[in-house]
N, CA, C, O and CB atoms as a CASP TS submission, in Angstrom:
PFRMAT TS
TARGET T0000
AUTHOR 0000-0000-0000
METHOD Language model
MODEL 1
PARENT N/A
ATOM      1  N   UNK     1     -28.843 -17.735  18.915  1.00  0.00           N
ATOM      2  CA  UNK     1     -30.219 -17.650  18.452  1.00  0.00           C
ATOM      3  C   UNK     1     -30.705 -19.045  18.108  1.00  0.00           C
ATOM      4  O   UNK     1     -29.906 -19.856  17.640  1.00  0.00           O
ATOM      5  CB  UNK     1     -30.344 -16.704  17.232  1.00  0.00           C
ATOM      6  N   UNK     2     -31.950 -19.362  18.313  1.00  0.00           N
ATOM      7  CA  UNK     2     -32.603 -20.262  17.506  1.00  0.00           C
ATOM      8  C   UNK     2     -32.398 -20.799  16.568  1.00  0.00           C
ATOM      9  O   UNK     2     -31.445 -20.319  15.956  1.00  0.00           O
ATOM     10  CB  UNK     2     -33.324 -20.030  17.244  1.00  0.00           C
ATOM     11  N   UNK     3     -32.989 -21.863  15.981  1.00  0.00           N
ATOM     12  CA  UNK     3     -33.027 -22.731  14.582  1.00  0.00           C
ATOM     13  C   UNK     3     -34.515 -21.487  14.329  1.00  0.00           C
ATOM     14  O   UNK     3     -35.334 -21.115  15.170  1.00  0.00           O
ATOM     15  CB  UNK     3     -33.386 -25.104  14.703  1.00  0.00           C
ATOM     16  N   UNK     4     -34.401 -21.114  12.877  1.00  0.00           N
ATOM     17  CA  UNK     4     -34.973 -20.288  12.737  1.00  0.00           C
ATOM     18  C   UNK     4     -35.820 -20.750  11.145  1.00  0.00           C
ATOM     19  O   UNK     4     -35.185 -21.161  10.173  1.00  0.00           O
ATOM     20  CB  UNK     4     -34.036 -19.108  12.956  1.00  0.00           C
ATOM     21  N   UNK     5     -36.815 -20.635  11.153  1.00  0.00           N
ATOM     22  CA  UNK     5     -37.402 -21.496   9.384  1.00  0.00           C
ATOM     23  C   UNK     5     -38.542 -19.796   9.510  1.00  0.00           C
ATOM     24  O   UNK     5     -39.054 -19.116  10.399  1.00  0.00           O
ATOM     25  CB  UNK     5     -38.809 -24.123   9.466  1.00  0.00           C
ATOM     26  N   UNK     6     -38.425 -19.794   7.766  1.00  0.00           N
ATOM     27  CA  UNK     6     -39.363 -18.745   7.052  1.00  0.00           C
ATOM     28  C   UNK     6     -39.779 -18.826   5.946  1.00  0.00           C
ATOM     29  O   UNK     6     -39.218 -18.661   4.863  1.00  0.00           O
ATOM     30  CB  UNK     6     -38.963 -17.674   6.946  1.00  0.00           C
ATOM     31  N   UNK     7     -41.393 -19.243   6.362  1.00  0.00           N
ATOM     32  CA  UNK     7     -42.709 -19.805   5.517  1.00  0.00           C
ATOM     33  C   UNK     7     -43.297 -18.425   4.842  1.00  0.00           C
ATOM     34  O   UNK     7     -43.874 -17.610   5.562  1.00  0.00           O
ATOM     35  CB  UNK     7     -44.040 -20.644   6.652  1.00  0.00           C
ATOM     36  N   UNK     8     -43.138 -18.204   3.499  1.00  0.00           N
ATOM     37  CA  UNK     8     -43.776 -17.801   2.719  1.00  0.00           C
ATOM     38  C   UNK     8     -44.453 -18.131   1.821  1.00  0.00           C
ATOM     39  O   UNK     8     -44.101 -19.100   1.148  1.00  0.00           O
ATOM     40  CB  UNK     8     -43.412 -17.368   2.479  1.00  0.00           C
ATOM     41  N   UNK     9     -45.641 -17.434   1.522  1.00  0.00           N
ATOM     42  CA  UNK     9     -46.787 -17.398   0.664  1.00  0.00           C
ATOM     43  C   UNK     9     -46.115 -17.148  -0.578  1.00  0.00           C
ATOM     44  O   UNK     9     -45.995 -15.960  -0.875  1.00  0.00           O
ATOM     45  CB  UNK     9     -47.901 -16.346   1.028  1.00  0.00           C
ATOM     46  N   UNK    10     -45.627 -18.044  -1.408  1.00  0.00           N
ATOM     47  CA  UNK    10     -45.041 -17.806  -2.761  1.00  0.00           C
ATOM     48  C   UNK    10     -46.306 -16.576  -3.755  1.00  0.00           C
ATOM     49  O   UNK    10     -45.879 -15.805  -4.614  1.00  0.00           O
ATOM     50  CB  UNK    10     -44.856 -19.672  -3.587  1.00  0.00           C
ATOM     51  N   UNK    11     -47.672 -16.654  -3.412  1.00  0.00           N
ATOM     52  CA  UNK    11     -48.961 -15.538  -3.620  1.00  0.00           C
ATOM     53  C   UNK    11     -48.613 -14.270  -3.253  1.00  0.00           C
ATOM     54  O   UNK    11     -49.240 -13.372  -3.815  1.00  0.00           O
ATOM     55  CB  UNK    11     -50.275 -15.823  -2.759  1.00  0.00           C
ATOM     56  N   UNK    12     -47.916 -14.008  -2.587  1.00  0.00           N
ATOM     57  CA  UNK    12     -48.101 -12.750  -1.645  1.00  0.00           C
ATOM     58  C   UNK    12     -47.392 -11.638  -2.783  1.00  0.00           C
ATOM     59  O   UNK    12     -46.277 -11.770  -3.287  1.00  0.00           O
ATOM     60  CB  UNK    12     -47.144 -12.902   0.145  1.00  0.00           C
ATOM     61  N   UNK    13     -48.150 -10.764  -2.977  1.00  0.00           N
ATOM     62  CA  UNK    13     -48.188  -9.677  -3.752  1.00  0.00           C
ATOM     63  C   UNK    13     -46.554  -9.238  -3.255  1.00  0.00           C
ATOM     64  O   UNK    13     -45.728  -9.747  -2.497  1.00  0.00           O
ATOM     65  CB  UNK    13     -49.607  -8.571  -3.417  1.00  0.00           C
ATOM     66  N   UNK    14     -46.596  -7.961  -4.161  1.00  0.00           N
ATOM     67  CA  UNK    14     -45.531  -6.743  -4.018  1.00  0.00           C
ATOM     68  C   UNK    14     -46.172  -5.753  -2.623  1.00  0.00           C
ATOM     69  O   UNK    14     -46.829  -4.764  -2.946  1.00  0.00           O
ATOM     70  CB  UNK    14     -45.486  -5.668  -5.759  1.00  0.00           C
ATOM     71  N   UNK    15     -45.934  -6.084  -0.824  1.00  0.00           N
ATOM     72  CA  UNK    15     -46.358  -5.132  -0.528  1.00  0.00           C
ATOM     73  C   UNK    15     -46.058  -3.512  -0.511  1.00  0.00           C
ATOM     74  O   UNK    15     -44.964  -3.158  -0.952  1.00  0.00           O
ATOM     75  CB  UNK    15     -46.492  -5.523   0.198  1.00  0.00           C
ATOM     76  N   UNK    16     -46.814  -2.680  -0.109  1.00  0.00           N
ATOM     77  CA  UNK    16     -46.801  -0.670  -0.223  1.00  0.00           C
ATOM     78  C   UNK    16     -45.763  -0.838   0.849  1.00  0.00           C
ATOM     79  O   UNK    16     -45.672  -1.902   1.462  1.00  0.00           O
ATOM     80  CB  UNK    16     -48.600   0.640   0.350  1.00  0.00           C
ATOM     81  N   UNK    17     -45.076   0.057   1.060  1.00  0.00           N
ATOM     82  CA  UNK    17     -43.611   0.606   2.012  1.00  0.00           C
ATOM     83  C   UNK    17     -43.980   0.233   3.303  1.00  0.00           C
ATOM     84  O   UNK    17     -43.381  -0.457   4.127  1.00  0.00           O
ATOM     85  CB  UNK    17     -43.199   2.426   2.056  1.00  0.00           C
ATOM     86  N   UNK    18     -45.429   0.989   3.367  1.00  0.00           N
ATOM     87  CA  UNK    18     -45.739   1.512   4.923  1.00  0.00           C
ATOM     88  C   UNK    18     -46.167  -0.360   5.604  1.00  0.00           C
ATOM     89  O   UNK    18     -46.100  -0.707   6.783  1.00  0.00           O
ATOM     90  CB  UNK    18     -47.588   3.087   4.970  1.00  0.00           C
ATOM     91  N   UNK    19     -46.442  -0.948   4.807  1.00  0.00           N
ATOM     92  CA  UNK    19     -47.347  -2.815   4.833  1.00  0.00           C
ATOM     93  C   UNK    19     -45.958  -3.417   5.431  1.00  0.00           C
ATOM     94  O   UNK    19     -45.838  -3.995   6.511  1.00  0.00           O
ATOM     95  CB  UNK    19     -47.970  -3.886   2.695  1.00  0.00           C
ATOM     96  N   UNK    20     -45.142  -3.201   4.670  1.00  0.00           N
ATOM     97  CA  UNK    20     -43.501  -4.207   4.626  1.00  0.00           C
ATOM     98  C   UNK    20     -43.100  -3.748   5.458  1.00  0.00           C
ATOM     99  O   UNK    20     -42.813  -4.530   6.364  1.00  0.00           O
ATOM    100  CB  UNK    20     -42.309  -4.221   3.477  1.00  0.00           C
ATOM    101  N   UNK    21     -42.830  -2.318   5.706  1.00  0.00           N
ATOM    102  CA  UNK    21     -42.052  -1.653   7.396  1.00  0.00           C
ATOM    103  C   UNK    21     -42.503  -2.568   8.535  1.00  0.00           C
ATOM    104  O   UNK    21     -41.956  -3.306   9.354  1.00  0.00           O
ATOM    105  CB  UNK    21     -42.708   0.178   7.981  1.00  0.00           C
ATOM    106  N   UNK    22     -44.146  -2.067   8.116  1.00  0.00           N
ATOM    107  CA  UNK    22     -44.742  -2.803   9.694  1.00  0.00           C
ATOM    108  C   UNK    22     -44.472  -3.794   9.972  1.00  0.00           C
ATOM    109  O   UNK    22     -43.953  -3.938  11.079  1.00  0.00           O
ATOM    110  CB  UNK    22     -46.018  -3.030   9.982  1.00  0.00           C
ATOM    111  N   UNK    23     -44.689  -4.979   9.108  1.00  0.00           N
ATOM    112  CA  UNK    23     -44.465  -6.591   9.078  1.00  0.00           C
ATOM    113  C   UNK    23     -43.163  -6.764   9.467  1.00  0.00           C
ATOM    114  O   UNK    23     -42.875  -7.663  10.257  1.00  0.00           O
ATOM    115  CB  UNK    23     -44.673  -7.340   7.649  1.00  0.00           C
ATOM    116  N   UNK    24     -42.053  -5.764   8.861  1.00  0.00           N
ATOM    117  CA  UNK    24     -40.978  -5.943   9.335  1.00  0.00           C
ATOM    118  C   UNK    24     -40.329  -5.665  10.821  1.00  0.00           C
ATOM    119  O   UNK    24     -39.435  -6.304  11.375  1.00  0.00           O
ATOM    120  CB  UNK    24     -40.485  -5.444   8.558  1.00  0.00           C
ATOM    121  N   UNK    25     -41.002  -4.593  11.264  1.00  0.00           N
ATOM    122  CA  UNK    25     -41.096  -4.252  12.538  1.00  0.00           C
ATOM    123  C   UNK    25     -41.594  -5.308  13.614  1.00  0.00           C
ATOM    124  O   UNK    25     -41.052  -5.549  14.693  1.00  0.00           O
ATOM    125  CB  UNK    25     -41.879  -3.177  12.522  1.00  0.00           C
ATOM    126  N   UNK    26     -42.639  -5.835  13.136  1.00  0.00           N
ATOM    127  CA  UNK    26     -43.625  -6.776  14.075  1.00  0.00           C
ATOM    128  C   UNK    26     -42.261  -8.078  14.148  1.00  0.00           C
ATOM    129  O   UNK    26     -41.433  -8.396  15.002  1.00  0.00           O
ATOM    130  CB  UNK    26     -45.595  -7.396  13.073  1.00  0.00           C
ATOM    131  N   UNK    27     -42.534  -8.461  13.032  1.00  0.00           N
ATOM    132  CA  UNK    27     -41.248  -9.837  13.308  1.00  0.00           C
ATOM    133  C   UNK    27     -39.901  -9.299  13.515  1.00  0.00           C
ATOM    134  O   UNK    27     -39.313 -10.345  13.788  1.00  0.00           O
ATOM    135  CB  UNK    27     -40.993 -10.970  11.868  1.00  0.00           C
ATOM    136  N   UNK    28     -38.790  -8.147  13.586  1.00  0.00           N
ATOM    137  CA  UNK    28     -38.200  -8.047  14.585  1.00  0.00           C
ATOM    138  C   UNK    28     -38.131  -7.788  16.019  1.00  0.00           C
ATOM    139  O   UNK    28     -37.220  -8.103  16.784  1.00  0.00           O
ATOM    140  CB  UNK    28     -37.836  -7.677  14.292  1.00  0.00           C
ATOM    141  N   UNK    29     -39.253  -7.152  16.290  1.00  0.00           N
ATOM    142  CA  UNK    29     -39.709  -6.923  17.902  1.00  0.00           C
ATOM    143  C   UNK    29     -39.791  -8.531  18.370  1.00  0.00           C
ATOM    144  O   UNK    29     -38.995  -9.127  19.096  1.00  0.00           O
ATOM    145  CB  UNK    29     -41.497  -5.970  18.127  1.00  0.00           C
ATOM    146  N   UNK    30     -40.740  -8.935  17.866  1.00  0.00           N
ATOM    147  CA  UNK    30     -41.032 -10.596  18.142  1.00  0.00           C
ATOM    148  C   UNK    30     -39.581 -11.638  17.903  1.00  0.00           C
ATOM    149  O   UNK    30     -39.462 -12.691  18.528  1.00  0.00           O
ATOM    150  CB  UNK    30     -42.383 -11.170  16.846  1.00  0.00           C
ATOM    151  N   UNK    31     -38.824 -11.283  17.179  1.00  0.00           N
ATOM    152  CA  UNK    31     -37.487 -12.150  17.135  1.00  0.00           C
ATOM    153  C   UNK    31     -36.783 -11.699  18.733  1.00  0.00           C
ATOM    154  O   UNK    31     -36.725 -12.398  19.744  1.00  0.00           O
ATOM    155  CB  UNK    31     -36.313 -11.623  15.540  1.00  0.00           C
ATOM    156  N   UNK    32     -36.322 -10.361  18.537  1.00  0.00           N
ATOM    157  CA  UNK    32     -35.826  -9.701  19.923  1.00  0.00           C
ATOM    158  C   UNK    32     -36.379 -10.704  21.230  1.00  0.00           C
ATOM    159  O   UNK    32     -35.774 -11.440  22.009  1.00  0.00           O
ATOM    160  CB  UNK    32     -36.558  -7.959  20.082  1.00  0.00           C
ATOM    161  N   UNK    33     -38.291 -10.242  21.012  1.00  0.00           N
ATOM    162  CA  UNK    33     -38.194 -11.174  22.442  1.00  0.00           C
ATOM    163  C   UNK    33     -38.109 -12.253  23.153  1.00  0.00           C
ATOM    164  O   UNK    33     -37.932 -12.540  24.337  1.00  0.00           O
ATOM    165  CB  UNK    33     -38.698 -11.150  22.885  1.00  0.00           C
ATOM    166  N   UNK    34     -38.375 -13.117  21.565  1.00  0.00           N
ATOM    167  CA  UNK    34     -37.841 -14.717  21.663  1.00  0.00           C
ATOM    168  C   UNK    34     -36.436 -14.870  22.357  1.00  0.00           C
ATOM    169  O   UNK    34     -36.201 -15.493  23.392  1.00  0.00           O
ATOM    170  CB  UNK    34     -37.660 -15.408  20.081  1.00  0.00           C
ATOM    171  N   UNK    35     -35.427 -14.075  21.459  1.00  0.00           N
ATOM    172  CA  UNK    35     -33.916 -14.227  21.977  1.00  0.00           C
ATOM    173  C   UNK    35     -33.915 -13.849  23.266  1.00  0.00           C
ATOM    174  O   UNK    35     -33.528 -14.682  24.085  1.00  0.00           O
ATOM    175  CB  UNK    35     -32.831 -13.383  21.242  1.00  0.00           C
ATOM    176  N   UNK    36     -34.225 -12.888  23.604  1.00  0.00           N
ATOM    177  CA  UNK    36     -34.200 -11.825  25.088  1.00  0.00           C
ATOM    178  C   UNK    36     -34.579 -13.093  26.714  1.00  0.00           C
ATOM    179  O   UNK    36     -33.957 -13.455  27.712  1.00  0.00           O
ATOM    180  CB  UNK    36     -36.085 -10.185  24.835  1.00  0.00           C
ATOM    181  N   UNK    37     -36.131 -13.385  26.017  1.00  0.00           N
ATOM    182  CA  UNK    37     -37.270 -13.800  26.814  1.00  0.00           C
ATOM    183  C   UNK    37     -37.446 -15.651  26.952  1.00  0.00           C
ATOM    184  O   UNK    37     -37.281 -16.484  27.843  1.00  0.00           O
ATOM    185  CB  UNK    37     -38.647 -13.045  26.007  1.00  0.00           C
ATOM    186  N   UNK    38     -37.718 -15.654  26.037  1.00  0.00           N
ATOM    187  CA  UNK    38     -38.137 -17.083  25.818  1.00  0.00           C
ATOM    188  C   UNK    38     -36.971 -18.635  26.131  1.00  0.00           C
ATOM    189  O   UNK    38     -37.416 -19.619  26.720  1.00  0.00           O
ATOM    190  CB  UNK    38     -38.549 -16.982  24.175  1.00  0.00           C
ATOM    191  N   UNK    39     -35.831 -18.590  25.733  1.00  0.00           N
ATOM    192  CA  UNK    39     -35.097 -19.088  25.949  1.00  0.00           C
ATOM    193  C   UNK    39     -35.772 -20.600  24.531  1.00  0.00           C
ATOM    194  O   UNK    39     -35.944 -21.791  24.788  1.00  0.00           O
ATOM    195  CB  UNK    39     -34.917 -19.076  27.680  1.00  0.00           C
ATOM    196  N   UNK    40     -35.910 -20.142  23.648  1.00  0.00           N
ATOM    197  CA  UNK    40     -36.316 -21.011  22.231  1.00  0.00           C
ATOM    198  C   UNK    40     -35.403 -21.858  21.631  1.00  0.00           C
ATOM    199  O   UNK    40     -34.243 -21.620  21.969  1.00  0.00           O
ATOM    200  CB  UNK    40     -36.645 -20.151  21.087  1.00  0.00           C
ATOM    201  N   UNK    41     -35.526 -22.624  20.974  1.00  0.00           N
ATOM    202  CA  UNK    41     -34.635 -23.545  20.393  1.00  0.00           C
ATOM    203  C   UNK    41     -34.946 -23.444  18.570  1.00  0.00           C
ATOM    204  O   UNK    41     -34.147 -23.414  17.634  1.00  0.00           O
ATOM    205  CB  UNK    41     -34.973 -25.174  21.163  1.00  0.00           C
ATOM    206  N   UNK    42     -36.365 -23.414  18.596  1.00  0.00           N
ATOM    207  CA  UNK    42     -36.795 -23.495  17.185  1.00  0.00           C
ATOM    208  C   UNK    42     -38.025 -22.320  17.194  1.00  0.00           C
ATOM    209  O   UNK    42     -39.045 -22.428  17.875  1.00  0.00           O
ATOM    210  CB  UNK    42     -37.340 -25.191  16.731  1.00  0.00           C
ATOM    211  N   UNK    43     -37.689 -21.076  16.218  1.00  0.00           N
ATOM    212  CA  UNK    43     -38.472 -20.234  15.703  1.00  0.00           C
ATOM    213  C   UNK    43     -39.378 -20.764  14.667  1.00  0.00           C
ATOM    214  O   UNK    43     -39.163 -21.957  14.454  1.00  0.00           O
ATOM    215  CB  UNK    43     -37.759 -19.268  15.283  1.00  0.00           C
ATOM    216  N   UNK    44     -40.386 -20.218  13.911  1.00  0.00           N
ATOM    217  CA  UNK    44     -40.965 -20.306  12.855  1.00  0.00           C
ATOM    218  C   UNK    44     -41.593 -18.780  12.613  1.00  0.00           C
ATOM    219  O   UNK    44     -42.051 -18.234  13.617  1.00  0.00           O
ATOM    220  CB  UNK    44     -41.905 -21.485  12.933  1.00  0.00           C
ATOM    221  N   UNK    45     -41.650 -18.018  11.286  1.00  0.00           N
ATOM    222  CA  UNK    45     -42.331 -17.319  10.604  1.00  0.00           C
ATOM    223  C   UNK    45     -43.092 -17.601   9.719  1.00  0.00           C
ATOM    224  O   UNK    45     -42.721 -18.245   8.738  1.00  0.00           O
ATOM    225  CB  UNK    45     -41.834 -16.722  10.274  1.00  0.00           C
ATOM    226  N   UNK    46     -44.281 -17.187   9.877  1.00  0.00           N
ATOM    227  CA  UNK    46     -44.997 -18.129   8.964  1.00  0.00           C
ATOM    228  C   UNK    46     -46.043 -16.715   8.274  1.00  0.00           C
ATOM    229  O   UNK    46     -47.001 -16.346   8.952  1.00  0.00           O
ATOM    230  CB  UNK    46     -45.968 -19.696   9.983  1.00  0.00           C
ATOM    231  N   UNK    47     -45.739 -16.000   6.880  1.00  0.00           N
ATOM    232  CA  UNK    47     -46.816 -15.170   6.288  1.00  0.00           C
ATOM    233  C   UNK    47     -47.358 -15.741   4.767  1.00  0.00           C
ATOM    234  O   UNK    47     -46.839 -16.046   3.694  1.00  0.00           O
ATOM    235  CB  UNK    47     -46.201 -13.622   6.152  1.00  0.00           C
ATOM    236  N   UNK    48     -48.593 -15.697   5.297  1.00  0.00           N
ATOM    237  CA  UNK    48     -49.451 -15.828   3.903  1.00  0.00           C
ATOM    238  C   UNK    48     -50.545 -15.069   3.968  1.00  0.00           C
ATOM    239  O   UNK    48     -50.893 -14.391   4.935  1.00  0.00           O
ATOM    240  CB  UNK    48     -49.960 -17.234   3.541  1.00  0.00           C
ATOM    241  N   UNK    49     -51.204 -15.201   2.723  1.00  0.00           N
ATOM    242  CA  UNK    49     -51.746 -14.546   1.761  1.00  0.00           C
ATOM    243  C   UNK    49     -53.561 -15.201   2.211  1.00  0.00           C
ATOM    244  O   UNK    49     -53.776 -16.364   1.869  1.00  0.00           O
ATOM    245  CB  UNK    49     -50.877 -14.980   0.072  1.00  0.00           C
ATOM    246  N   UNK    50     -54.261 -14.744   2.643  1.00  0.00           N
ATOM    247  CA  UNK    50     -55.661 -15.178   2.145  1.00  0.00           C
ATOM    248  C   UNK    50     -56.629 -13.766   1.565  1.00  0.00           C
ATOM    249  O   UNK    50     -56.941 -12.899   2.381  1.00  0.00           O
ATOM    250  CB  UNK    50     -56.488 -15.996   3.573  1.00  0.00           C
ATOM    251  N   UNK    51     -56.967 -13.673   0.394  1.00  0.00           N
ATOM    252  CA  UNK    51     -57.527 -12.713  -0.475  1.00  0.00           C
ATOM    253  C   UNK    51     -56.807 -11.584  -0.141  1.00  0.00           C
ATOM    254  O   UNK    51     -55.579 -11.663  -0.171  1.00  0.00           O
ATOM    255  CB  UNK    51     -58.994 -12.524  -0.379  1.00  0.00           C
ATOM    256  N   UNK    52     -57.523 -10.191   0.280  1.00  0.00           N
ATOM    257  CA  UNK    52     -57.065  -9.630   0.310  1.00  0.00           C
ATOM    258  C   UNK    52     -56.050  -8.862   2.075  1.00  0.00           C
ATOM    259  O   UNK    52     -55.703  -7.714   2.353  1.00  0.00           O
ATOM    260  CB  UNK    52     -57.918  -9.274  -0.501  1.00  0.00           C
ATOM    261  N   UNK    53     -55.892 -10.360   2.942  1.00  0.00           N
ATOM    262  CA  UNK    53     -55.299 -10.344   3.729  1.00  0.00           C
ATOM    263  C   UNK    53     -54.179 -11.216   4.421  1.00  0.00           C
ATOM    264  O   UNK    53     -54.187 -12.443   4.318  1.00  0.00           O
ATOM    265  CB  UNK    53     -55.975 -10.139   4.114  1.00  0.00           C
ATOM    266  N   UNK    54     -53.269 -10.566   5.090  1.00  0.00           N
ATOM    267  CA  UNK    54     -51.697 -11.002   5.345  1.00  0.00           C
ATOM    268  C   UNK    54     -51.759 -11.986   6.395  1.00  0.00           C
ATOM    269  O   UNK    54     -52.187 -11.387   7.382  1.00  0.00           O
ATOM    270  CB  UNK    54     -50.650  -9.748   5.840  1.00  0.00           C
ATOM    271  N   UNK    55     -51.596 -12.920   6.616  1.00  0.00           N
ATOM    272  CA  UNK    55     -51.982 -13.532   7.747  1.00  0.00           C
ATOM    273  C   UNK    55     -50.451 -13.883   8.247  1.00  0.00           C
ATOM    274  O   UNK    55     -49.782 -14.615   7.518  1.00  0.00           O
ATOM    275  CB  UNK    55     -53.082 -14.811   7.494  1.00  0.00           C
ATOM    276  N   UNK    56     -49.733 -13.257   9.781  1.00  0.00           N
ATOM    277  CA  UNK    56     -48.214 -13.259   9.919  1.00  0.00           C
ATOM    278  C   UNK    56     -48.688 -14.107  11.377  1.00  0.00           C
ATOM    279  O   UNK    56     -49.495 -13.708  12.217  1.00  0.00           O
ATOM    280  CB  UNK    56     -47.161 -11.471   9.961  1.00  0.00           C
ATOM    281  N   UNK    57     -48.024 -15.216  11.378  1.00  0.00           N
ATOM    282  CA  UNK    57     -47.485 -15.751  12.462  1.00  0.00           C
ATOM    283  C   UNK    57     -46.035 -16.165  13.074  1.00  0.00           C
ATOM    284  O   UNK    57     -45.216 -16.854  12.466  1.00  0.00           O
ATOM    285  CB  UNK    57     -48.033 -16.553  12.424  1.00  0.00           C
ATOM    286  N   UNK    58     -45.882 -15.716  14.170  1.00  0.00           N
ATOM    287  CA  UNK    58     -44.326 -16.364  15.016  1.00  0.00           C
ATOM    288  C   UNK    58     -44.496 -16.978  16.146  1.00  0.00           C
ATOM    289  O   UNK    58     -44.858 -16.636  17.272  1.00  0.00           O
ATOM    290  CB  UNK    58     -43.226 -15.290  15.508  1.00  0.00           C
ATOM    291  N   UNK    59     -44.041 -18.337  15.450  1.00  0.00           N
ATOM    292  CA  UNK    59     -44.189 -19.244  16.750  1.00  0.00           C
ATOM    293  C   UNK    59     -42.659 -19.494  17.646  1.00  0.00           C
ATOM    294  O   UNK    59     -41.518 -19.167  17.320  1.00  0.00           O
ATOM    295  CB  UNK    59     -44.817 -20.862  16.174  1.00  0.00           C
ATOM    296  N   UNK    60     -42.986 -19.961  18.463  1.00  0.00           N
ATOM    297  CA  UNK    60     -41.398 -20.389  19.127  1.00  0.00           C
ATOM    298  C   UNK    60     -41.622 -21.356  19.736  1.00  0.00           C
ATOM    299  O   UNK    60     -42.689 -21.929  19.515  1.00  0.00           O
ATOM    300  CB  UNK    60     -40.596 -19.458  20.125  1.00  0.00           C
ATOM    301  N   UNK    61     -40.552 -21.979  20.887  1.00  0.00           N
ATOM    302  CA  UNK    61     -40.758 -23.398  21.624  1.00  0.00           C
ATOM    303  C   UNK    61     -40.274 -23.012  22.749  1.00  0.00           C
ATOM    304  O   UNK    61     -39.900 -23.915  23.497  1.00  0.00           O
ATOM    305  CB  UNK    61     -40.041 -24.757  21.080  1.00  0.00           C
ATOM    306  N   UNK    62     -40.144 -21.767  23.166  1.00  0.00           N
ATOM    307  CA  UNK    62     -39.362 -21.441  24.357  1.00  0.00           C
ATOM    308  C   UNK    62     -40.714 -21.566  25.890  1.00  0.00           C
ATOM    309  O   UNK    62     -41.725 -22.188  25.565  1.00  0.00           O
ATOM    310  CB  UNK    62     -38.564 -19.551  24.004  1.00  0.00           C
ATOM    311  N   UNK    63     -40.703 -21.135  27.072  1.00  0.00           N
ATOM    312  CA  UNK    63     -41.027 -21.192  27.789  1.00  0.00           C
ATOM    313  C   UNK    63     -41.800 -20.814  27.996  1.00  0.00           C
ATOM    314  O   UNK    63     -42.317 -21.417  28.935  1.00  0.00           O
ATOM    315  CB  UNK    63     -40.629 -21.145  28.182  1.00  0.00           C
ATOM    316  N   UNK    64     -42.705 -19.538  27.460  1.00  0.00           N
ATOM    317  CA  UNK    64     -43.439 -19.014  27.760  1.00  0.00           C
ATOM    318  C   UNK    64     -44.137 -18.324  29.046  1.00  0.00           C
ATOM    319  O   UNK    64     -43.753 -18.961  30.027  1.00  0.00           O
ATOM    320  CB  UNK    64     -43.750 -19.516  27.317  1.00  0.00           C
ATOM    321  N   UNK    65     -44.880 -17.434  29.383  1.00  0.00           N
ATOM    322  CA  UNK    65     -45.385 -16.768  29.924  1.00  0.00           C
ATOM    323  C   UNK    65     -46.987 -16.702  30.709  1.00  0.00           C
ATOM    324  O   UNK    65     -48.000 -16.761  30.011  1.00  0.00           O
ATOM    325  CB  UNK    65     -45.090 -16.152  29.204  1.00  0.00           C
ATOM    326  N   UNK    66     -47.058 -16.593  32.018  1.00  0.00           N
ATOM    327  CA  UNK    66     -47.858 -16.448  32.544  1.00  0.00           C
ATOM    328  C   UNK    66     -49.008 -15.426  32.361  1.00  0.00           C
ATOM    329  O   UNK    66     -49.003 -14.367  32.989  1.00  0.00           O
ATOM    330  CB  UNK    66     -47.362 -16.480  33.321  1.00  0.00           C
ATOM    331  N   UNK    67     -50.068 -15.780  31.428  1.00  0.00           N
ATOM    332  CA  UNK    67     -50.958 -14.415  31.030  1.00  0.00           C
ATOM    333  C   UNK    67     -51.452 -14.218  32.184  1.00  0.00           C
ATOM    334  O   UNK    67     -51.874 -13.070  32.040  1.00  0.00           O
ATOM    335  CB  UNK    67     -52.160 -14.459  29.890  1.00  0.00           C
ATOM    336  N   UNK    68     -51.722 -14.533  33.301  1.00  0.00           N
ATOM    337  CA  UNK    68     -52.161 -13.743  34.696  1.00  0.00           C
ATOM    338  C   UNK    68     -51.285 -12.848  34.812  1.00  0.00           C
ATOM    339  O   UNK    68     -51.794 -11.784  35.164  1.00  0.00           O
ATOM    340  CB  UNK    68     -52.209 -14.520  36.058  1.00  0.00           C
ATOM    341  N   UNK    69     -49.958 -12.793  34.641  1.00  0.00           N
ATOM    342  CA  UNK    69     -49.381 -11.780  35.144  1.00  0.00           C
ATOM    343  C   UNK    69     -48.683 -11.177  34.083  1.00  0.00           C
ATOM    344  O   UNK    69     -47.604 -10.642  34.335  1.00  0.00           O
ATOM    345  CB  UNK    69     -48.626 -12.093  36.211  1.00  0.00           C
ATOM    346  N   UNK    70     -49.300 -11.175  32.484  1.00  0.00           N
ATOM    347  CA  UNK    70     -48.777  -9.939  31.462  1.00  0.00           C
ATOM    348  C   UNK    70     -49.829  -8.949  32.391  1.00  0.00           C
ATOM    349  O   UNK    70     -49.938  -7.751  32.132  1.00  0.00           O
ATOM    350  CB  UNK    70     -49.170 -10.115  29.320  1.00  0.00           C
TER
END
């Protein structure tokens, strides 16, 4: 796997079950396809907080993909 770094919003509330599943879901699907797909060296997770919304990003450095042909 990757060099892997995880940026949190030291702000970020206590999220509800169903908030944290998802988030958790989203960034393992997205880890999976980095490893699977991408062929990455360096991950990043990056969630914060602006008012009352989550803002989740995953970046990678791997190769990426032709959006003509997703």
């Amino acid at each position: 796997m990757a060099n892997t770094e995880l940026v949190l919003d030291t702000k970020t509330p206590k999220l509800k079950s169903e908030v944290a599943t998802t988030l958790y879901r989203v960034v393992q699907e997205s880890l999976n396809n980095i490893e699977k797909h991408a062929n990455a060296t360096n991950v990043t997770v990056f969630l914060k907080r602006f008012g009352d919304v989550l803002q989740l990003i995953v970046t990678d450095d791997g190769i990426g993909f032709d959006v003509g042909n997703a």
